[in-house]
C-alpha positions in Angstrom: 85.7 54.0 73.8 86.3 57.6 74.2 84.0 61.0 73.4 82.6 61.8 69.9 81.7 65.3 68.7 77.9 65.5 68.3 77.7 68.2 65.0 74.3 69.2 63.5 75.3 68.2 59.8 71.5 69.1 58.3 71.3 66.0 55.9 67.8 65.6 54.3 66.5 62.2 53.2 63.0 62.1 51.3 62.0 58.6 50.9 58.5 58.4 49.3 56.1 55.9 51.1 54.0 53.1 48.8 55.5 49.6 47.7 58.8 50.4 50.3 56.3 49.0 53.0 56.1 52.7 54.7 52.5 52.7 53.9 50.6 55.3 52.5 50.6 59.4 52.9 53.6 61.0 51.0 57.3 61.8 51.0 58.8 61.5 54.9 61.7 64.1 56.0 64.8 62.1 57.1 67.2 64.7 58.9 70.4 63.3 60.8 71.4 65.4 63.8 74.7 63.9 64.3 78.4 64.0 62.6 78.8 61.3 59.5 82.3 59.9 60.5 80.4 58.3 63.8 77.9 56.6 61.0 80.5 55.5 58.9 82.3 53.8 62.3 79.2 52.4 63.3 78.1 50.7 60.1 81.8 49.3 59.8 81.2 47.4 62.9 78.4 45.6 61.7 80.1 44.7 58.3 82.4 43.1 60.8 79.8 41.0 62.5 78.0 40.3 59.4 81.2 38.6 57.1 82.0 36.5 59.9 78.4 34.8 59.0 77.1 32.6 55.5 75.3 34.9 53.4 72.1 32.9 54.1 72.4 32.7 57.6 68.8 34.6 58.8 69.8 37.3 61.0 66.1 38.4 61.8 62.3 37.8 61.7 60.3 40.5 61.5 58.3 41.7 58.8 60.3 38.9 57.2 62.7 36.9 57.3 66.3 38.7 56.7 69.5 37.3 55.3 72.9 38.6 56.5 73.7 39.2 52.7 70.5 41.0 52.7 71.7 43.0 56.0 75.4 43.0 54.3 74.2 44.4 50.4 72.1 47.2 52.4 74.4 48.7 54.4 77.1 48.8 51.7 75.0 50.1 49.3 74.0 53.2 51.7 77.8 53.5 52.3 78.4 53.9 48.5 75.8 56.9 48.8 78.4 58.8 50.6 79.9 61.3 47.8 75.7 62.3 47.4 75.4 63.0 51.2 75.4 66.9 50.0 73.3 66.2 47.5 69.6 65.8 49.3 67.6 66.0 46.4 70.0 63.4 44.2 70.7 61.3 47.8 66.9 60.8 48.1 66.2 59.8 44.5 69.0 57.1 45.4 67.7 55.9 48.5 64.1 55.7 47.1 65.6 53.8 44.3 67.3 51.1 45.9 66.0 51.0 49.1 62.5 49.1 51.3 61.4 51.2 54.1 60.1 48.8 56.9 58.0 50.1 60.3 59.3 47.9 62.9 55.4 47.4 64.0 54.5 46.5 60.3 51.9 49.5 60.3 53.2 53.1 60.4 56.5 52.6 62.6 55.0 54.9 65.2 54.8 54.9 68.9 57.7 53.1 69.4 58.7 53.5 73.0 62.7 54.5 73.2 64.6 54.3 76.7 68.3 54.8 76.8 71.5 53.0 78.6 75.3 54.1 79.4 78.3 52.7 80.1 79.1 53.5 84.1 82.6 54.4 85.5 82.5 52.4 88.6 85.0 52.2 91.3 86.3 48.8 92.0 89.0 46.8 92.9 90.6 43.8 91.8 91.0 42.2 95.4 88.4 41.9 98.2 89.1 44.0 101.1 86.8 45.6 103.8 86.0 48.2 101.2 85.5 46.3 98.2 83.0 43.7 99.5 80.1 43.3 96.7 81.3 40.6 94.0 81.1 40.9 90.0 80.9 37.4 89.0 82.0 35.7 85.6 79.6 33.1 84.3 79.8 29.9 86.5 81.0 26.4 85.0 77.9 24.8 86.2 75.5 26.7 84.1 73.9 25.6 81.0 72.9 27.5 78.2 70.3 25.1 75.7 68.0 25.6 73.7 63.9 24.8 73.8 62.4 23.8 70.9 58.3 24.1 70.7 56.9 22.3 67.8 53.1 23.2 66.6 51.5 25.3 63.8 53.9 27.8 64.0 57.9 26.1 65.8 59.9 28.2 67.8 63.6 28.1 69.6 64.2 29.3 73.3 67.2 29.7 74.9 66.9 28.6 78.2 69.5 28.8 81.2 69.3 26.2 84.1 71.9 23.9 86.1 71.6 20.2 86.8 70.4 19.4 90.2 71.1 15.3 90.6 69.5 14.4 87.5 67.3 17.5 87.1 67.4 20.7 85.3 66.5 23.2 86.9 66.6 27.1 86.3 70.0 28.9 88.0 70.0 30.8 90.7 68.3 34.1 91.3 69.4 37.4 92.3 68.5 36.5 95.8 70.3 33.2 95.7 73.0 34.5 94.3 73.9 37.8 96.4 71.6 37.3 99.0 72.3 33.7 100.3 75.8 34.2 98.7 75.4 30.7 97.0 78.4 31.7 94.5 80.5 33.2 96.8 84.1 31.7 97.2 83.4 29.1 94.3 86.5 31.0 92.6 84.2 32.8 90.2 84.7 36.3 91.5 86.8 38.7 88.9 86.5 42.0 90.8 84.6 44.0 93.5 83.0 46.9 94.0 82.0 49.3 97.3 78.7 50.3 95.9 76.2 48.1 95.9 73.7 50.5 94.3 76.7 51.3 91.4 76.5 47.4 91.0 72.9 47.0 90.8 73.1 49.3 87.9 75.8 47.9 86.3 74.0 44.9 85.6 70.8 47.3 84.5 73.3 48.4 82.0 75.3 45.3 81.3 79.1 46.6 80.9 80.8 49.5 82.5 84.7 50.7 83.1 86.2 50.0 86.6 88.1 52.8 88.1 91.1 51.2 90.1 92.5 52.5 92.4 96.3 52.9 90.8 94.2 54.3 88.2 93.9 52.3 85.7 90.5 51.9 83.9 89.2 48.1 82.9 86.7 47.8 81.0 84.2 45.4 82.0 81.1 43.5 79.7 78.5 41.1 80.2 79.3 37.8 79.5 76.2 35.6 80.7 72.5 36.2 82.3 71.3 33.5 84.6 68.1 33.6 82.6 65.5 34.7 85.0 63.0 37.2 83.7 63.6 40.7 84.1 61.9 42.8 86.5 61.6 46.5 86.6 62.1 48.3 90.2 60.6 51.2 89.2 57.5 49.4 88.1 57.3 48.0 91.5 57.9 51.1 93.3 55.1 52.3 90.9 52.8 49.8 92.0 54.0 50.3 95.6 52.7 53.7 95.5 56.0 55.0 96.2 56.9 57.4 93.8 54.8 58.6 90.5 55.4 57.8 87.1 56.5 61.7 86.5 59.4 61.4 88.4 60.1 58.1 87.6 64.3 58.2 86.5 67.3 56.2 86.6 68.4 59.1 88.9 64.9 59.3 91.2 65.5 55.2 91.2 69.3 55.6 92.8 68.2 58.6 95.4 65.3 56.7 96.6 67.7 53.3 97.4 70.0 55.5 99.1 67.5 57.2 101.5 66.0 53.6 102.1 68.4 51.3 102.5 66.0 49.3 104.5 64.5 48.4 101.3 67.1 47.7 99.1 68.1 44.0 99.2 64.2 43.4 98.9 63.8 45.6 96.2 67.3 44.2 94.0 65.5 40.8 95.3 62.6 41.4 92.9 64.3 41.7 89.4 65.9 38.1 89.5 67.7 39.2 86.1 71.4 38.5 87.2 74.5 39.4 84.6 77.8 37.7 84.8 80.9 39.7 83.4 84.3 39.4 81.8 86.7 41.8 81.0 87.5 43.1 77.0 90.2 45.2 75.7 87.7 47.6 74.0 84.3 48.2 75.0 81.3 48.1 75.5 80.4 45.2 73.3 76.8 44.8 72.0 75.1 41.4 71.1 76.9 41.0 67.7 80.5 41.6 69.9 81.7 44.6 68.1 81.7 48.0 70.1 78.7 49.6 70.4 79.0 53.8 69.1 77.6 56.2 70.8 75.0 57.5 69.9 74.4 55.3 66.8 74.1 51.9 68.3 70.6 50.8 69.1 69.0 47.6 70.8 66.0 45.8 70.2 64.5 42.7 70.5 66.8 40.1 69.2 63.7 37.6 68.1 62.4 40.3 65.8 64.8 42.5 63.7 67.4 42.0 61.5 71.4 42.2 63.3 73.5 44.8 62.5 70.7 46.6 59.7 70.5 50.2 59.1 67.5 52.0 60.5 66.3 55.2 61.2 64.8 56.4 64.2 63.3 59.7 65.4 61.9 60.6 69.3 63.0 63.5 71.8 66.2 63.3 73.9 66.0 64.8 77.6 67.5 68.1 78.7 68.8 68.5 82.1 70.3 70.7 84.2 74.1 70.4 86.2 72.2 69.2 89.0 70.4 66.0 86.8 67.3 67.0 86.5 65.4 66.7 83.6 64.2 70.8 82.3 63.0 69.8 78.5 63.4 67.5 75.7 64.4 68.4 72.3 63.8 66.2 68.9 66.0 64.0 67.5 66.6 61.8 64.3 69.1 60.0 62.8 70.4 57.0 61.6 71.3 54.1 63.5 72.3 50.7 63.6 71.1 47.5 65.3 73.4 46.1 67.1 72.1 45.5 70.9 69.4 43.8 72.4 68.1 43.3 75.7 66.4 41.5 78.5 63.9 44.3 79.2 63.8 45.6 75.2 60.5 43.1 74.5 58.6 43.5 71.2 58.5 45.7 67.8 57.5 48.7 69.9 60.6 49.0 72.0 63.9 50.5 71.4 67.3 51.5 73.5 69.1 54.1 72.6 73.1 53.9 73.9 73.9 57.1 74.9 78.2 56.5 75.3 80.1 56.7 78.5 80.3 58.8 81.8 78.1 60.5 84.0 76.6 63.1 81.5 75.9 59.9 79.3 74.0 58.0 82.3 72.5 61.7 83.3 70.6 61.3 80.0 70.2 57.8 79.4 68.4 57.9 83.1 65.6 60.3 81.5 65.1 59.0 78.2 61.4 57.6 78.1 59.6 59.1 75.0 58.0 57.8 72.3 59.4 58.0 68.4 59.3 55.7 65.3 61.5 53.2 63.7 61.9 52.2 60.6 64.8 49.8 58.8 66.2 50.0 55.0 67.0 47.2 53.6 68.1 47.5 49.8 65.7 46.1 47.1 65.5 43.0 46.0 
């Protein structure tokens, strides 16, 4: 994927609220803290996802239902706003005249609570050996991916994982099952290992990451599948546990504390049944619409809800931190970004991931981001 060049460009949007479904209260201050070219890149790659669908194929739910020729016309039409981008005061005019502001809560867009995840260099190998004993599995020809349709005032569809047991379907196997009874293991579904089983536990927080081989090559590696159990939070537990606070609760407080207790660990993995299956790509990471995610731009959210691919923009605070990882400040942030992610643990119109690129300065930060911001999406009018 490679780094990007974050540049303070000082772009100004005014979009007056009313009719756009902003609400009420005056003009709002758009101001986009990153370089243009990683916009341009990252809308591209939803175009790509979005012609490869019909034009009335509904690509998301919330406030109402979206077309991807909606999603499509929008983002094209902010791209052929490019030659006013110096132009703030003729750029906004244009943007207020074609474009529908929508808070992704439906009220004011506020309070949206943004988290942030990486793409981990890992060391692995693509043989097991006494070193390389923890398994990355791709998805397993016995599961079953349907769907769950419940009828009523108001139908919905849930995709639902299981595996036939005799003549039953049941749900697949949990974290536990998996790599604590080692029910998988030597079915022929392994594709690499790691010697970190912390690193791996992570890796499936974070869904894709790049084994580092040992002859030095770099893989890229992306999830696949999820075994369709529900997500669980360690830190939550460890919260309720009483055995750190909620102040210093990090992605980095989270790996210290399963190193000094490894007595806990399995139990702890045990509790988030969530398990991710992976398979290699040529270029990654991919996001839920499979085009690369940028950093940066690329946002998830929850797939029930919001329009694939759309334009948004967002605004919160990023984390500072120091060369030892520790969080010393935040600083605001807003920009524009693009749907293209979702989520097991990104639940709701109040929740939003932020990907944050590659490396361990990327995880540093994505690790600390928990702050609140807003969220709004512009699709052009009808």
């Amino acid at each position: 994927m490679g780094s990007f060049k974050r540049v303070w460009v000082g772009l100004f949007f005014f979009l007056w609220a009313g009719s756009s479904g902003a609400g009420e209260g005056g003009p709002l201050l758009f101001k986009d803290d990153l370089d243009p070219d990683s916009l341009q890149r990252a809308i591209h790659r939803s175009l790509e996802f979005l012609q490869r669908l019909p034009a009335d194929r509904v690509v998301g739910e919330w406030p109402r239902k979206f077309t991807s020729g909606e999603v499509r016309e929008s983002l094209l039409s902010f791209l052929g706003l490019k030659d006013l981008w110096k132009s703030p005061e003729s750029l906004a005019r244009a943007i207020h005249s074609r474009f529908d502001l929508f808070p992704s809560d439906g009220n004011d867009g506020r309070d949206v609570l943004f988290t942030g995840y990486y793409q981990p260099l890992i060391a692995g190998s693509l043989t097991e050996s006494s070193e390389y004993r923890f398994p990355l599995y791709r998805k397993p020809a016995d599961m079953i991916e349907a769907e769950q349709v419940t009828l009523g005032s108001q139908p919905s569809v849930e995709k639902i994982v299981g595996r036939l047991e005799e003549d039953r379907f049941v749900p697949y196997y949990s974290r536990h099952e998996i790599d604590g009874l080692g029910l998988l293991k030597g079915k022929g579904y392994e594709v690499a290992w790691v010697k970190d089983p912390v690193e791996l536990f992570f890796l499936h927080i974070q869904g894709s990451g790049i084994l580092q081989l040992e002859d030095g090559r770099r893989l890229n590696i992306n999830y696949a599948a999820s075994n369709g159990r529900p997500y669980r939070s360690i830190g939550k537990v460890l919260l309720e546990r009483g055995k750190i606070s909620e102040a210093e609760l990090s992605m980095t407080r989270l790996r210290r504390y399963l190193r000094e207790s490894p007595e806990e660990r399995d139990t702890l993995f045990a509790a988030n049944e969530t398990y991710i299956f992976f398979r290699f790509v040529k270029e990654g990471p991919l996001g839920s619409l499979e085009v690369p995610l940028t950093p940066g731009r690329s946002i998830a959210t929850d797939s029930r809800l919001f329009p694939k691919g759309a334009l948004a923009f967002v605004a919160s605070r990023r984390p500072l931190s120091d060369n030892a990882g520790n969080a010393v400040g935040w600083r605001p942030f807003s920009r524009f970004v693009v749907n293209q992610d979702t989520g097991s643990a990104i639940r709701g119109s109040k929740r939003v991931d932020l990907y944050f690129g590659s490396g361990e300065r990327a995880g540093i930060d994505a690790g600390h981001m928990k702050s609140a911001g807003q969220l709004y999406f512009l699709i052009k009018k009808k």
